[in-house]
N, C-alpha and C positions, 0 to 999 in steps of 0.2 A: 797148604794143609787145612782141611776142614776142622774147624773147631766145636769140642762138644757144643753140644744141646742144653738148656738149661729151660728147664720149665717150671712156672711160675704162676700163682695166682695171688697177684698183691691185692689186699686187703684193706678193712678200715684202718684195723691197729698198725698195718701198714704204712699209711698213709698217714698216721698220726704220730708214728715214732720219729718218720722222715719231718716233720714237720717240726717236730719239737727241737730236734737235733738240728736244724737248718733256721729255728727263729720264724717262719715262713705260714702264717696262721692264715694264709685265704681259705673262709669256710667251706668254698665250693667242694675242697677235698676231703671234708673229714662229716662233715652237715648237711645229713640229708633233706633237711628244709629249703636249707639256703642253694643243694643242689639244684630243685624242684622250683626255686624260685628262679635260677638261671635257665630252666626250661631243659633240666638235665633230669634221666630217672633217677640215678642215683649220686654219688660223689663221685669226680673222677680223680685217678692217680698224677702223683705231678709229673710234670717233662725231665724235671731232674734227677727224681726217683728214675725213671725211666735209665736214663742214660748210667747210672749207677750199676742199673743190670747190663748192658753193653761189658762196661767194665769187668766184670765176674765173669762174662767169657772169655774173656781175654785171660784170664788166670790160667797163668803156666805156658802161656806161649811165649815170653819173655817179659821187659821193662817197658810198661806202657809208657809213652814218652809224649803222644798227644792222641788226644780221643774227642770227636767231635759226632753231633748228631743232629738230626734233624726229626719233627713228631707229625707225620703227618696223619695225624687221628687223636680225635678223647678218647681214653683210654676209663671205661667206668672199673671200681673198682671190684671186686671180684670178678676179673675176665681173665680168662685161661690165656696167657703165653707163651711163647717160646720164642726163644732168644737163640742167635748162634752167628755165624759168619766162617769166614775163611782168611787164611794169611799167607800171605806170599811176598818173598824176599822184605820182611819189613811191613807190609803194609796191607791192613786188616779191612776188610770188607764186611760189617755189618747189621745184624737186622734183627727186628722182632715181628713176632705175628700175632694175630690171636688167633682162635682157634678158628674161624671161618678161614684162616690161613689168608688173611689181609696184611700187607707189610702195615706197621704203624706208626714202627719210629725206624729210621734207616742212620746209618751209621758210617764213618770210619776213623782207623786210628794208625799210627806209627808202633811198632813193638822195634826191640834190640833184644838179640840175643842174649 
């Protein structure tokens, strides 16, 4: 079963709610000084924000029971997403794009009915 779509453009306050709510204050994500001193344009979103939205796809396809992911890309923050995957007998196939439709964080997880 293909699962919706969820499309996404996290943000700074994005990135700074997750932050605060996780204890997690590296300034690269939220300071765009300290971004620009890492030799980044802007702040980028974290891995685990990332993997949160995996999660939100998964809503309503059952009992997420393990969800695992992998980021392969900086994700700067205001960059257009989408998220989605597929599930079959149990077991969830993964992914986000941005918008050049580059995968950048790949995924999988376990659901139960």
């Amino acid at each position: 079963m293909d699962l919706p779509e969820l499309a996404l453009r996290p943000g700074l306050l994005d990135t700074v709610r997750y932050a605060a709510a996780m204890w997690e204050f590296q300034l690269l994500h939220f300071d765009p000084e300290r971004a620009r001193a890492e030799g980044l344009d802007r702040p980028i979103v974290q891995g685990p924000l990332l993997g949160t939205y995996l999660a939100r796809v998964l809503d309503g396809a059952g009992t997420l029971e393990h969800l695992a992911w992998r980021n392969h890309a900086v994700v700067p923050v205001d960059t257009g997403l989408v998220c989605g995957g597929s599930v079959v007998d149990g077991a969830a196939t993964l992914w986000i794009r941005d918008t050049a439709g580059t995968t950048v964080v790949s995924g999988s997880a376990r659901v139960r009915p």
